[in-house]
mmCIF file of the N, C-alpha and C atoms, coordinates in Angstrom:
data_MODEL
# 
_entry.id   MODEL 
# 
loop_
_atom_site.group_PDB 
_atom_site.id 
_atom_site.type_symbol 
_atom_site.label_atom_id 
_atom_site.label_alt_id 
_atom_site.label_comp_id 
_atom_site.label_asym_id 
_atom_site.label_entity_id 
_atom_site.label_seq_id 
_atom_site.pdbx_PDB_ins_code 
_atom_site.Cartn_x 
_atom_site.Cartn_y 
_atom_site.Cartn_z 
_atom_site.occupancy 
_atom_site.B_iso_or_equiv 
_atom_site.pdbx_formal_charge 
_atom_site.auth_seq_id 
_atom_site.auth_comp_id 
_atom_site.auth_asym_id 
_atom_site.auth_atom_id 
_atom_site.pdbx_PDB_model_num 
ATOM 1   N N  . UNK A 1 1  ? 0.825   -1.197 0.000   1.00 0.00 ? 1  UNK A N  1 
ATOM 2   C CA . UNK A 1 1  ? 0.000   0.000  0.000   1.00 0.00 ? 1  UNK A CA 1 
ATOM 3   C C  . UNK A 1 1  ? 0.866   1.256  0.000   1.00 0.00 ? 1  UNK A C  1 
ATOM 4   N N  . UNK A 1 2  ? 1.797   1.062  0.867   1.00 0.00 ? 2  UNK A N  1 
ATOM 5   C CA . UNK A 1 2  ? 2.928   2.497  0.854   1.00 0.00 ? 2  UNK A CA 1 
ATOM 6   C C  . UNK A 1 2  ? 3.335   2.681  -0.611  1.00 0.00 ? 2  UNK A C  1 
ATOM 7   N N  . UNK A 1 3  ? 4.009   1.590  -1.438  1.00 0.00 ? 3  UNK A N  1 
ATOM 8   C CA . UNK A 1 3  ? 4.395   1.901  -2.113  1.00 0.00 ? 3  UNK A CA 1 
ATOM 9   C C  . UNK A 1 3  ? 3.497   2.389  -3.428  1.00 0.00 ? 3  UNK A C  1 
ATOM 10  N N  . UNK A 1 4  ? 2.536   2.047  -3.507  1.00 0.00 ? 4  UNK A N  1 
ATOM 11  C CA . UNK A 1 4  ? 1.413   2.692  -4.784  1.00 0.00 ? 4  UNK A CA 1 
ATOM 12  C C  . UNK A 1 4  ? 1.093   4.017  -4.119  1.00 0.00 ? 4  UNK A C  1 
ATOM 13  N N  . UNK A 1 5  ? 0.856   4.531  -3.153  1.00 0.00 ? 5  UNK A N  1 
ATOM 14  C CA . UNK A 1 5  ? 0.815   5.893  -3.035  1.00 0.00 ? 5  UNK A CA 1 
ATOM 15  C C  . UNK A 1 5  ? 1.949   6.868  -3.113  1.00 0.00 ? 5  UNK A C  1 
ATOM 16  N N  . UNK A 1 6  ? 3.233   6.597  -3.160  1.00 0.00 ? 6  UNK A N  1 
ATOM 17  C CA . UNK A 1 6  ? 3.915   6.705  -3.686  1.00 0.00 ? 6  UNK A CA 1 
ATOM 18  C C  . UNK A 1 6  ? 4.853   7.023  -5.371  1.00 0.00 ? 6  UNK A C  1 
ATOM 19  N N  . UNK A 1 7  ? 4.169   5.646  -5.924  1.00 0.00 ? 7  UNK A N  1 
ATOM 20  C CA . UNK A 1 7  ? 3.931   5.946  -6.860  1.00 0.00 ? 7  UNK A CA 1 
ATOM 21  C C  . UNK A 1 7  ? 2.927   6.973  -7.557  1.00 0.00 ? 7  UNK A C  1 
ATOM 22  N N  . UNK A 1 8  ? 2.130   6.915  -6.755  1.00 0.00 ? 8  UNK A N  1 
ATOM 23  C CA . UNK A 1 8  ? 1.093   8.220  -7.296  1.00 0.00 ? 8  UNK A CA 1 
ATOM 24  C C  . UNK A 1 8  ? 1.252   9.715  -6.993  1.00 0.00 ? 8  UNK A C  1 
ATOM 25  N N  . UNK A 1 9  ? 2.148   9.812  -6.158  1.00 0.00 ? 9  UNK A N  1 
ATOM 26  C CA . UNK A 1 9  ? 2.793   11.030 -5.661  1.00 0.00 ? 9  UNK A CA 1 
ATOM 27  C C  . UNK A 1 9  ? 3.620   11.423 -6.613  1.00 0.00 ? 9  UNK A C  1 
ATOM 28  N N  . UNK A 1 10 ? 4.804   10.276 -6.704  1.00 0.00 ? 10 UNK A N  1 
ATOM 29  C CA . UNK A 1 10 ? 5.487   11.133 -7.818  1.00 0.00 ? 10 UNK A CA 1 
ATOM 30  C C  . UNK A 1 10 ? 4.872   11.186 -9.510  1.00 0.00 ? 10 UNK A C  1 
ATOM 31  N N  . UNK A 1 11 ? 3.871   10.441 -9.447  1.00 0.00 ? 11 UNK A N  1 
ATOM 32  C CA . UNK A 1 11 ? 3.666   10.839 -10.798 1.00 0.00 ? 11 UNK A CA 1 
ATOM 33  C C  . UNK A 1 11 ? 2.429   11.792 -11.165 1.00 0.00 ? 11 UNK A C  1 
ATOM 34  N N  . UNK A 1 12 ? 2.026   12.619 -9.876  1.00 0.00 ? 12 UNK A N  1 
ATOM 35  C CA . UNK A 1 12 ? 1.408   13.584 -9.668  1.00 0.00 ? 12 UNK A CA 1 
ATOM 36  C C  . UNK A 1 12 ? 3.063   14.693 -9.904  1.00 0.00 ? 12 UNK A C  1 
ATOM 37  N N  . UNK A 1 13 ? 3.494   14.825 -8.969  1.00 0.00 ? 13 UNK A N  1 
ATOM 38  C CA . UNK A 1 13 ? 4.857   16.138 -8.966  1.00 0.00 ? 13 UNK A CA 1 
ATOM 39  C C  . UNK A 1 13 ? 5.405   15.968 -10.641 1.00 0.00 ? 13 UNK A C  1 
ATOM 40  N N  . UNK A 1 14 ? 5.400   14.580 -10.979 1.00 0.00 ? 14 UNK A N  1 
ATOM 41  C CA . UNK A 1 14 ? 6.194   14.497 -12.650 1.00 0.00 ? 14 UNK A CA 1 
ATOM 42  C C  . UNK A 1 14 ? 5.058   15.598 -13.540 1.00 0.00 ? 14 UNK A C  1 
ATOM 43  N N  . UNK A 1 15 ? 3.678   15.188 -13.310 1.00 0.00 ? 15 UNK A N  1 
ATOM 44  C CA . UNK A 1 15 ? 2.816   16.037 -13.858 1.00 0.00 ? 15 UNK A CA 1 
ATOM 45  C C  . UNK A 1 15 ? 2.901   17.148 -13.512 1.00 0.00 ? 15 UNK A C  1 
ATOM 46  N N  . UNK A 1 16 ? 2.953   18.210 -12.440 1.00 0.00 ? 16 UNK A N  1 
ATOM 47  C CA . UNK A 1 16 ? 3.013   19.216 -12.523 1.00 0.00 ? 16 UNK A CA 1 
ATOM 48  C C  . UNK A 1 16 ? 4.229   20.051 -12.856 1.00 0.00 ? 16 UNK A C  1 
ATOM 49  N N  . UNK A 1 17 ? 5.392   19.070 -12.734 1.00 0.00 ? 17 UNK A N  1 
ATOM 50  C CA . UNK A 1 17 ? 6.643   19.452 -13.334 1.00 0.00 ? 17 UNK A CA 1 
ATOM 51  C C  . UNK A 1 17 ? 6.554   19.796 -14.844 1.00 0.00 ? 17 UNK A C  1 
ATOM 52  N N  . UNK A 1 18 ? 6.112   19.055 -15.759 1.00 0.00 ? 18 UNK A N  1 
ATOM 53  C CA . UNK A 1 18 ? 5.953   18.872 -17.189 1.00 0.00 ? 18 UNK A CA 1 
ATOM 54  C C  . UNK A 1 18 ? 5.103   19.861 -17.416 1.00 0.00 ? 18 UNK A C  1 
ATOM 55  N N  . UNK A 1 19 ? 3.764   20.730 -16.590 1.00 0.00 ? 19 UNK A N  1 
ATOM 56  C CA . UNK A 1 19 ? 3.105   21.581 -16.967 1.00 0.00 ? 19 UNK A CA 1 
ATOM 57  C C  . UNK A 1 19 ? 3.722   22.882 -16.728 1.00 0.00 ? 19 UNK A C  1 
ATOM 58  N N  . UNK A 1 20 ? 3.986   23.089 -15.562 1.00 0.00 ? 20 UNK A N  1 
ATOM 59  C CA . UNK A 1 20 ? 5.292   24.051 -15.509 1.00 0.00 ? 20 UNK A CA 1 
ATOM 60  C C  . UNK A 1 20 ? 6.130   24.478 -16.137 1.00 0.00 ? 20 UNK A C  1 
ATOM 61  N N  . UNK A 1 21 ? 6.498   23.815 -17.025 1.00 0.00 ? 21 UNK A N  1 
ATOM 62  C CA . UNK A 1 21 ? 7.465   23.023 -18.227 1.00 0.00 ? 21 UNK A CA 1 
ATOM 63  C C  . UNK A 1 21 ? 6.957   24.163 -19.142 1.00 0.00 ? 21 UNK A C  1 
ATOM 64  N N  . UNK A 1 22 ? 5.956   23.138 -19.350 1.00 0.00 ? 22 UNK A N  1 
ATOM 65  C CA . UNK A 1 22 ? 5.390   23.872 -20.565 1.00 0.00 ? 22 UNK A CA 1 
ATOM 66  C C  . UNK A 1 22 ? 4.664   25.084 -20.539 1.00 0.00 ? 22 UNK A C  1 
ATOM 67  N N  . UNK A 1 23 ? 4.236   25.703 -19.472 1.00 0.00 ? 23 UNK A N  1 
ATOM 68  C CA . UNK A 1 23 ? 3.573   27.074 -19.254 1.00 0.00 ? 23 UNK A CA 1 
ATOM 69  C C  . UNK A 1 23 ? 5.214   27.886 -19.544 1.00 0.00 ? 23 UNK A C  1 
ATOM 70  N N  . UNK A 1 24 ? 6.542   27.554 -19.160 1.00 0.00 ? 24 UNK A N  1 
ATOM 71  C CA . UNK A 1 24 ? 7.166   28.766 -19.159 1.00 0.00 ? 24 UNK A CA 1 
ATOM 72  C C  . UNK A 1 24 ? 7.730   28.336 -20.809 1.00 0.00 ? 24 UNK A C  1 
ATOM 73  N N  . UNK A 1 25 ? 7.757   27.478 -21.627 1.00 0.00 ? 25 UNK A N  1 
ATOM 74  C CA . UNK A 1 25 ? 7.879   27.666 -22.810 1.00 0.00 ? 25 UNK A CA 1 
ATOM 75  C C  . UNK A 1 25 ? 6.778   28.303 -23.564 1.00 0.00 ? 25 UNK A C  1 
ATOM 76  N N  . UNK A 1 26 ? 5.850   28.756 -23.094 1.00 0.00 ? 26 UNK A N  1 
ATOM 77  C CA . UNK A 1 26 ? 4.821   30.113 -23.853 1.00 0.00 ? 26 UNK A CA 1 
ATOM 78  C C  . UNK A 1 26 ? 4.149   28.648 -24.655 1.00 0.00 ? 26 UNK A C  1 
ATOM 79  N N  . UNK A 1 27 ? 3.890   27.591 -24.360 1.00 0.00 ? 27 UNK A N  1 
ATOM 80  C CA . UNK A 1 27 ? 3.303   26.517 -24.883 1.00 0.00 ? 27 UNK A CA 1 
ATOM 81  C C  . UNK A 1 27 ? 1.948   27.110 -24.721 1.00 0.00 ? 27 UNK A C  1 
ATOM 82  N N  . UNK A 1 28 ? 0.930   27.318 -23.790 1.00 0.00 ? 28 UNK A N  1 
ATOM 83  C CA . UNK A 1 28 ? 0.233   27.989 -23.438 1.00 0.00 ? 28 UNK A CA 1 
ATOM 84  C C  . UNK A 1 28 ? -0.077  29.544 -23.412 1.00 0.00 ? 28 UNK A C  1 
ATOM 85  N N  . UNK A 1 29 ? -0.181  29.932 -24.169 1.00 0.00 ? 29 UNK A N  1 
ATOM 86  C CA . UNK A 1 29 ? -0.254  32.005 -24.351 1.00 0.00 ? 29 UNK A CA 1 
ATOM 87  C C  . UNK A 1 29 ? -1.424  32.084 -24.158 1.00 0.00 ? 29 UNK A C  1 
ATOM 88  N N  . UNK A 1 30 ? -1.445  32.575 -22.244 1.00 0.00 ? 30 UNK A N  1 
ATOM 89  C CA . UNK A 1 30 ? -3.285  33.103 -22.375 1.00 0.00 ? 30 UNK A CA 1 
ATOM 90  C C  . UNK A 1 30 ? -3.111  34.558 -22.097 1.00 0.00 ? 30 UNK A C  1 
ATOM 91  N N  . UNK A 1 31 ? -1.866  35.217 -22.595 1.00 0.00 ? 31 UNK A N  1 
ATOM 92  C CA . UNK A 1 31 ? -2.027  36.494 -23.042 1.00 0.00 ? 31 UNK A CA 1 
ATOM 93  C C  . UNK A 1 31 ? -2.603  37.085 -23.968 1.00 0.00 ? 31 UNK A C  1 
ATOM 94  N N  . UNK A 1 32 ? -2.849  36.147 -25.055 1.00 0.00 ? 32 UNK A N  1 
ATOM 95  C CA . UNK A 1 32 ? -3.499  36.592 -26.082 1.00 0.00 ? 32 UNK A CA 1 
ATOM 96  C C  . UNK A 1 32 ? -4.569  36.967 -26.656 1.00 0.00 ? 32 UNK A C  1 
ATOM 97  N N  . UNK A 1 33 ? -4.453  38.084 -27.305 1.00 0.00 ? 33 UNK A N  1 
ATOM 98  C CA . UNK A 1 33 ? -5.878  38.763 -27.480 1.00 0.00 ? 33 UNK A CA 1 
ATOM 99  C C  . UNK A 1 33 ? -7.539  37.547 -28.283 1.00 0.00 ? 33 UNK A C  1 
ATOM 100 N N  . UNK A 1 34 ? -8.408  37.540 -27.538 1.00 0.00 ? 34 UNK A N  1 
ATOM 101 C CA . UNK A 1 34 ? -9.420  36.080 -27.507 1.00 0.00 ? 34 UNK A CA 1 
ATOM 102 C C  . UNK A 1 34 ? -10.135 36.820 -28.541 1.00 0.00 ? 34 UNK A C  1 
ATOM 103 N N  . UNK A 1 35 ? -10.365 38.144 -29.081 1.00 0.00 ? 35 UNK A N  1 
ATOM 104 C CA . UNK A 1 35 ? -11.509 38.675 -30.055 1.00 0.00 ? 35 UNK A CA 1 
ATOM 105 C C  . UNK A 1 35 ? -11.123 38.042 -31.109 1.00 0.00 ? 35 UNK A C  1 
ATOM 106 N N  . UNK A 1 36 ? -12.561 38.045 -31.684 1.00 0.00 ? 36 UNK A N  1 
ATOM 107 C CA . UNK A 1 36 ? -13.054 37.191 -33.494 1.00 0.00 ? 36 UNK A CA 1 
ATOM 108 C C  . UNK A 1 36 ? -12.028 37.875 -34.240 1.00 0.00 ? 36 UNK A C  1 
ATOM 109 N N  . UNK A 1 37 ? -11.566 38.298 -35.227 1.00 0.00 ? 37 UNK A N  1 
ATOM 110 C CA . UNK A 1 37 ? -11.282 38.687 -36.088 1.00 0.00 ? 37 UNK A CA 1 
ATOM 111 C C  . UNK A 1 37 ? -11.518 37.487 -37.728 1.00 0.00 ? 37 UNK A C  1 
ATOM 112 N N  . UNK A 1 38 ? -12.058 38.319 -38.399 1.00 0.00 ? 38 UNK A N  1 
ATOM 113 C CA . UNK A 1 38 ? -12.203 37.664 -40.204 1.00 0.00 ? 38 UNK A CA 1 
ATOM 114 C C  . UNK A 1 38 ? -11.058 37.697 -40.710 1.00 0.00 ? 38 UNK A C  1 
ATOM 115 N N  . UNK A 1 39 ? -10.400 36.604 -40.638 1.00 0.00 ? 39 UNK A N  1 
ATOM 116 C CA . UNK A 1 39 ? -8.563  36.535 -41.347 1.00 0.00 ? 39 UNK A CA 1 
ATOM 117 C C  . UNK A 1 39 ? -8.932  35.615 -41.906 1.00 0.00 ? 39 UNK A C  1 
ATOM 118 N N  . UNK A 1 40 ? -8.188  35.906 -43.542 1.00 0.00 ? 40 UNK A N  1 
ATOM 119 C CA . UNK A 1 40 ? -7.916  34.733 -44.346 1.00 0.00 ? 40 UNK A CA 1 
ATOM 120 C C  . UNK A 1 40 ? -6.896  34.586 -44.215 1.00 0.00 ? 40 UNK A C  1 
ATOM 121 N N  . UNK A 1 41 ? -6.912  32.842 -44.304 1.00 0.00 ? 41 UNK A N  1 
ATOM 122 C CA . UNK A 1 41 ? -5.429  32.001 -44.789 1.00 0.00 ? 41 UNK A CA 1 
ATOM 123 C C  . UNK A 1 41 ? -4.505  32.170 -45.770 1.00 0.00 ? 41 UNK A C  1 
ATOM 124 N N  . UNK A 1 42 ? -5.320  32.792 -46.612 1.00 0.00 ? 42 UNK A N  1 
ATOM 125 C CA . UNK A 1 42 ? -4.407  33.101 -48.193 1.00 0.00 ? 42 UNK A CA 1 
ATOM 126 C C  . UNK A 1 42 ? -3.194  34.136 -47.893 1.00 0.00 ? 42 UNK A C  1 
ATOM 127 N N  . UNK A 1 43 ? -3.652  34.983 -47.124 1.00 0.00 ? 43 UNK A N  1 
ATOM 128 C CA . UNK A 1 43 ? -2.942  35.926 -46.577 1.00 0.00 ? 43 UNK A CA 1 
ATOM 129 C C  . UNK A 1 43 ? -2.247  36.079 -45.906 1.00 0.00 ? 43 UNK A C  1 
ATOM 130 N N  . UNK A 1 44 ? -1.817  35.395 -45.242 1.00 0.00 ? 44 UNK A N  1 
ATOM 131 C CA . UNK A 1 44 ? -0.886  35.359 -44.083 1.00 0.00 ? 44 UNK A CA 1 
ATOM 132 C C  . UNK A 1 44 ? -1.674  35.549 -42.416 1.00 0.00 ? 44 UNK A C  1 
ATOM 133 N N  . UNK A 1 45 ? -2.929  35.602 -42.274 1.00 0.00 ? 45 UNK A N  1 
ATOM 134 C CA . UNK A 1 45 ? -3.677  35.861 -41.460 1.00 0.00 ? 45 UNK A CA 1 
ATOM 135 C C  . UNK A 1 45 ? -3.331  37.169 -41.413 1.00 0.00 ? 45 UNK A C  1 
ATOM 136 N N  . UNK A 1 46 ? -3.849  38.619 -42.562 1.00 0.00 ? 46 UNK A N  1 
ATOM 137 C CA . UNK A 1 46 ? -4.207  39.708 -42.455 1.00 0.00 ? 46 UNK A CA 1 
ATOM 138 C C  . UNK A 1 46 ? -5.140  39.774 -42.476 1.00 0.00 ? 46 UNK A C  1 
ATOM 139 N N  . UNK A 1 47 ? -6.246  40.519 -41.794 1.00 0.00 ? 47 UNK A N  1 
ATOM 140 C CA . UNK A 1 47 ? -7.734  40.661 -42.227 1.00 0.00 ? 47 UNK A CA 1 
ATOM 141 C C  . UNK A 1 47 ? -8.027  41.582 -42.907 1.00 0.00 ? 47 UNK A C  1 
ATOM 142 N N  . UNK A 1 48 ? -9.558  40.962 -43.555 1.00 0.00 ? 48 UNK A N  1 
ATOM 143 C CA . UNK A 1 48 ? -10.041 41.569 -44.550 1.00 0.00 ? 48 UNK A CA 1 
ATOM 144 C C  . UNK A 1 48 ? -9.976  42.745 -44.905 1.00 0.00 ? 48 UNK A C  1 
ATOM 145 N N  . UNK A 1 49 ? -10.547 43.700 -43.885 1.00 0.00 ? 49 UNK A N  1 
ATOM 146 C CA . UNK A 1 49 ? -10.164 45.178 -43.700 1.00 0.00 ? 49 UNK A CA 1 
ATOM 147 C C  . UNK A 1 49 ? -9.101  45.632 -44.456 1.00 0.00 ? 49 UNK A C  1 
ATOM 148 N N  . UNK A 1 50 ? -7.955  44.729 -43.842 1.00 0.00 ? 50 UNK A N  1 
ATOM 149 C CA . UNK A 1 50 ? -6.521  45.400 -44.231 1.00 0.00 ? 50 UNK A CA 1 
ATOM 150 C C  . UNK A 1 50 ? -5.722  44.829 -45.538 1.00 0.00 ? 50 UNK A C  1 
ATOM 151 N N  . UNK A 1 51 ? -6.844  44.491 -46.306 1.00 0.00 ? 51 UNK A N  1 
ATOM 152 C CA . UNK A 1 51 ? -5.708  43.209 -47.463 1.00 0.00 ? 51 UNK A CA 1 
ATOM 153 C C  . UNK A 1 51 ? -5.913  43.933 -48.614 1.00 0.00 ? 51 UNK A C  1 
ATOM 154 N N  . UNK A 1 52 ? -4.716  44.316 -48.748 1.00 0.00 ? 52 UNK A N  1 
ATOM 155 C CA . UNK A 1 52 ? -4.207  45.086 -50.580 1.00 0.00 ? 52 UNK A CA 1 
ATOM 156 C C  . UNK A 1 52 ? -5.359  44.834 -51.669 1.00 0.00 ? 52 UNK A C  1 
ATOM 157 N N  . UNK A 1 53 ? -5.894  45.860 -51.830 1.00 0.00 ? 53 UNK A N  1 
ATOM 158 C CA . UNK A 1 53 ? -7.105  45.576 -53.193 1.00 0.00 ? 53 UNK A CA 1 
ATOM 159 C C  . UNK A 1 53 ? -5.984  45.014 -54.764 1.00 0.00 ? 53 UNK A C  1 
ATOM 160 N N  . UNK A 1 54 ? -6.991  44.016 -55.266 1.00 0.00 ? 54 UNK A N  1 
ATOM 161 C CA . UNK A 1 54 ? -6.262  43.914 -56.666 1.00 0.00 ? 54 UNK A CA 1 
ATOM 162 C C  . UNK A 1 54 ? -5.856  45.520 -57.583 1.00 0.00 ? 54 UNK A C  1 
ATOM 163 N N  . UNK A 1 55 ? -4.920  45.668 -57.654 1.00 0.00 ? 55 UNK A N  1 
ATOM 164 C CA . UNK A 1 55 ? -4.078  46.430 -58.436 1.00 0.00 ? 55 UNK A CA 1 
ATOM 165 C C  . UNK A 1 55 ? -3.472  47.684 -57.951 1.00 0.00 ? 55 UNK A C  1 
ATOM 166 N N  . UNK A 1 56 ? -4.005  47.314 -56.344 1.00 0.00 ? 56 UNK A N  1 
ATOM 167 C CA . UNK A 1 56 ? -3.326  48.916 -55.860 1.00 0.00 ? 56 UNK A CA 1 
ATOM 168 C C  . UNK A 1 56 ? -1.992  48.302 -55.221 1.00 0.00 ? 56 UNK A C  1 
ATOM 169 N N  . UNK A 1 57 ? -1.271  49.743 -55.623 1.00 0.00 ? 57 UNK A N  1 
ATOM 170 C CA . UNK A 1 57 ? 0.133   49.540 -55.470 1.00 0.00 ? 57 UNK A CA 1 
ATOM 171 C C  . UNK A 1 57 ? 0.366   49.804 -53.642 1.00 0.00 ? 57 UNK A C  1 
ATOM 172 N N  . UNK A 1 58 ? 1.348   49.126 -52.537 1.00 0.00 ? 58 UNK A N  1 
ATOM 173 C CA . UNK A 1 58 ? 1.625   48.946 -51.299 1.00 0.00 ? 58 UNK A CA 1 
ATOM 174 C C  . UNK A 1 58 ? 1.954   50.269 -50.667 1.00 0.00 ? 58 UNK A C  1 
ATOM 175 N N  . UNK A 1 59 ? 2.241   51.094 -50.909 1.00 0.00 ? 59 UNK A N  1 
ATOM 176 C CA . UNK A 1 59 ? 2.806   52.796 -51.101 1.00 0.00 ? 59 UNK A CA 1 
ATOM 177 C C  . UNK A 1 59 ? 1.205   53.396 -50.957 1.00 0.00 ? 59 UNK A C  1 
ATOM 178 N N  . UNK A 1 60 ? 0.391   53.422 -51.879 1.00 0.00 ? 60 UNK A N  1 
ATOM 179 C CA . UNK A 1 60 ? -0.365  54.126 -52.137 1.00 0.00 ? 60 UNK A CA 1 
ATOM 180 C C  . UNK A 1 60 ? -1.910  53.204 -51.073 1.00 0.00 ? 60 UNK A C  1 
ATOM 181 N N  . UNK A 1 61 ? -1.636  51.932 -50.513 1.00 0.00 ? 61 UNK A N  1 
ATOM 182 C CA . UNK A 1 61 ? -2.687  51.374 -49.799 1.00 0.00 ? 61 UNK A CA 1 
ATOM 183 C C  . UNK A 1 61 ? -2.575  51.560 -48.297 1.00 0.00 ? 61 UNK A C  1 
ATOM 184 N N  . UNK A 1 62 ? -1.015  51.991 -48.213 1.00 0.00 ? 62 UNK A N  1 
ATOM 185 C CA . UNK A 1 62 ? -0.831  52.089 -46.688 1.00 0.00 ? 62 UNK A CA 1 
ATOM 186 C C  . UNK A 1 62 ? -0.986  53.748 -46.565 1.00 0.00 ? 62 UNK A C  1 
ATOM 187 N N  . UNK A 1 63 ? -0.808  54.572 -47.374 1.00 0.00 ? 63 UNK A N  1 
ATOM 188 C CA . UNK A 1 63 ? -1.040  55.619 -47.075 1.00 0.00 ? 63 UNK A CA 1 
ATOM 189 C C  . UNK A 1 63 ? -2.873  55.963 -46.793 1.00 0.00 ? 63 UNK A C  1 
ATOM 190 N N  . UNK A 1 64 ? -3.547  55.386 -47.375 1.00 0.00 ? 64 UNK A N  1 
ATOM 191 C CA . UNK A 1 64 ? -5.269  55.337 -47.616 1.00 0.00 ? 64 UNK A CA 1 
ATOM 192 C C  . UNK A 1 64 ? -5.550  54.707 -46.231 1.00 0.00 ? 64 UNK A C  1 
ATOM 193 N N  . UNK A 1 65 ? -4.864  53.667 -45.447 1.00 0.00 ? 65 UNK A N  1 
ATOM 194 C CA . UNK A 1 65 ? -4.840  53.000 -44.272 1.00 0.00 ? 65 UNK A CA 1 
ATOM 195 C C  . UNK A 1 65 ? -4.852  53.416 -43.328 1.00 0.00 ? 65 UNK A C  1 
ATOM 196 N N  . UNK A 1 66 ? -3.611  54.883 -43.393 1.00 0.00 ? 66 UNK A N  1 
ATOM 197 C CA . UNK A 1 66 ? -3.288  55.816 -42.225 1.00 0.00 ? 66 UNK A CA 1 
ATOM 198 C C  . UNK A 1 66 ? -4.306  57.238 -42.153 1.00 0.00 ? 66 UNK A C  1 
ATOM 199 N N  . UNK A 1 67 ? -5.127  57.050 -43.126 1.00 0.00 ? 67 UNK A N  1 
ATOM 200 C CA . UNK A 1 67 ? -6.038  58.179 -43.051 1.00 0.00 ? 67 UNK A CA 1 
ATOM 201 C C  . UNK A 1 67 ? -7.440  58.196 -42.875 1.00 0.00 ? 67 UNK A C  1 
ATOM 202 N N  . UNK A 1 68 ? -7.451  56.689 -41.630 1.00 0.00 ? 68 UNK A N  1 
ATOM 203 C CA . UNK A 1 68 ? -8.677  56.136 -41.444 1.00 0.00 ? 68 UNK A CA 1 
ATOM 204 C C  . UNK A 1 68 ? -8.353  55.726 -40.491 1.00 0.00 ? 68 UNK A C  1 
ATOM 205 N N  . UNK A 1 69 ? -8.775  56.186 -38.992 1.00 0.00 ? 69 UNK A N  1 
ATOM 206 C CA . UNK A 1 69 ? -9.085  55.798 -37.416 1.00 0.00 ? 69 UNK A CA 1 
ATOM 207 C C  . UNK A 1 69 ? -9.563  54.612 -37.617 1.00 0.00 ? 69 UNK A C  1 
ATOM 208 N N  . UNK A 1 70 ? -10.426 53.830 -38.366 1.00 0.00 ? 70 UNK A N  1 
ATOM 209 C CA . UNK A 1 70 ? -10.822 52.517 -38.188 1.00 0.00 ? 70 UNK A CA 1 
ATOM 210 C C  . UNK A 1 70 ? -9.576  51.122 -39.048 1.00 0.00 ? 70 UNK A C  1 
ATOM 211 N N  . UNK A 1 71 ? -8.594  51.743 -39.655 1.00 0.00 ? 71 UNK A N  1 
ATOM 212 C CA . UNK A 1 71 ? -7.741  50.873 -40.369 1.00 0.00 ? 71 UNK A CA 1 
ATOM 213 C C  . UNK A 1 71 ? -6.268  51.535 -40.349 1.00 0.00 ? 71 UNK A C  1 
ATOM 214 N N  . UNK A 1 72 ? -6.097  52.530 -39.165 1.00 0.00 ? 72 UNK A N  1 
ATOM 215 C CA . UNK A 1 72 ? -4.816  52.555 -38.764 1.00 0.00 ? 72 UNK A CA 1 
ATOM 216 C C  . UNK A 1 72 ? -3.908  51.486 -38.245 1.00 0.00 ? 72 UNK A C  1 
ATOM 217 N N  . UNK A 1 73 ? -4.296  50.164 -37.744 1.00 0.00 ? 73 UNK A N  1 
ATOM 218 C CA . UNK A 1 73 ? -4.495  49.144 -36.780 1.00 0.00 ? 73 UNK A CA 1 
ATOM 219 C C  . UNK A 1 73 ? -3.730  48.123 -37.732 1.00 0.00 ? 73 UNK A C  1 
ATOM 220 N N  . UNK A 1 74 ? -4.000  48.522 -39.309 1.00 0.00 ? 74 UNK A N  1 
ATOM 221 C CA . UNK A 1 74 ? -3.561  47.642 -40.407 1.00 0.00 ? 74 UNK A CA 1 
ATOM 222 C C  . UNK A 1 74 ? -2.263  47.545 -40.632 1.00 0.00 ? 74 UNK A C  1 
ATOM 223 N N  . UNK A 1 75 ? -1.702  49.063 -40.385 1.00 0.00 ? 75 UNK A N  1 
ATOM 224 C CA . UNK A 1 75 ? -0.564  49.811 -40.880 1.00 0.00 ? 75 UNK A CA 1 
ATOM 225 C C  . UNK A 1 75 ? 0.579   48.751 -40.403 1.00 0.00 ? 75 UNK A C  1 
ATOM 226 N N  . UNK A 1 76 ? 0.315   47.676 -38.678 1.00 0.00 ? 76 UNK A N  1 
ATOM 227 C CA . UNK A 1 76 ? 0.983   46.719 -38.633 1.00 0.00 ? 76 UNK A CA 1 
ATOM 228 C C  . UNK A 1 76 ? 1.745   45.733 -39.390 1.00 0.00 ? 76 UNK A C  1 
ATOM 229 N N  . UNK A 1 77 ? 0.794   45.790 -40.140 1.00 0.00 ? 77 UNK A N  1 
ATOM 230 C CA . UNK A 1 77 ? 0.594   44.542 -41.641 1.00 0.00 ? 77 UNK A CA 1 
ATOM 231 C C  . UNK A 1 77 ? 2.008   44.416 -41.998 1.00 0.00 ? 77 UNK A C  1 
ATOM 232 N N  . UNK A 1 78 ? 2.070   45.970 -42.533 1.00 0.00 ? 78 UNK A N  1 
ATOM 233 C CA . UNK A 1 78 ? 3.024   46.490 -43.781 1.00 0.00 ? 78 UNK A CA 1 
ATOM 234 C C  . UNK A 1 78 ? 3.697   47.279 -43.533 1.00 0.00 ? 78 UNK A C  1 
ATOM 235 N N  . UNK A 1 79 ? 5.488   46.650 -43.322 1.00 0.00 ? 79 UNK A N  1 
ATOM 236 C CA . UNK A 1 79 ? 6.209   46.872 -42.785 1.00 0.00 ? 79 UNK A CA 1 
ATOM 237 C C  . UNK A 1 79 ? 7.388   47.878 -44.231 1.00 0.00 ? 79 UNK A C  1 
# 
């Protein structure tokens, strides 16, 4: 009997060792922001909002970006 509780001890501490583990390798990020956002895959996960119209040039889409309180946020994008 001693010895199975024992065994269950340490393989309780092995478990919380390994989670520990892995919480400080950022395995777990519950820093991260939880809101919806509409991102396509095609894109690199930019959202919709912020994704280059067919034929406009990157110069002339980030400037249109920065002159809008609701898609300043984009300007991230495009470095």
């Amino acid at each position: 009997m001693e010895i199975k509780g024992k065994v269950v001890l340490y393989g309780a501490l092995i478990l919380v060792v390994f989670l520990l583990l892995l919480f400080s390798l950022g395995v777990f990020d519950l820093s991260k922001n939880k809101t919806i956002q509409s991102v396509s895959k095609e894109t690199g996960g930019i959202p919709e909002k912020c994704q280059i119209p067919e034929g406009q040039e990157i110069d002339s889409w980030k400037e249109h970006l920065g002159h809008h309180a609701e898609t300043k946020d984009c300007l991230k994008y495009f470095n």
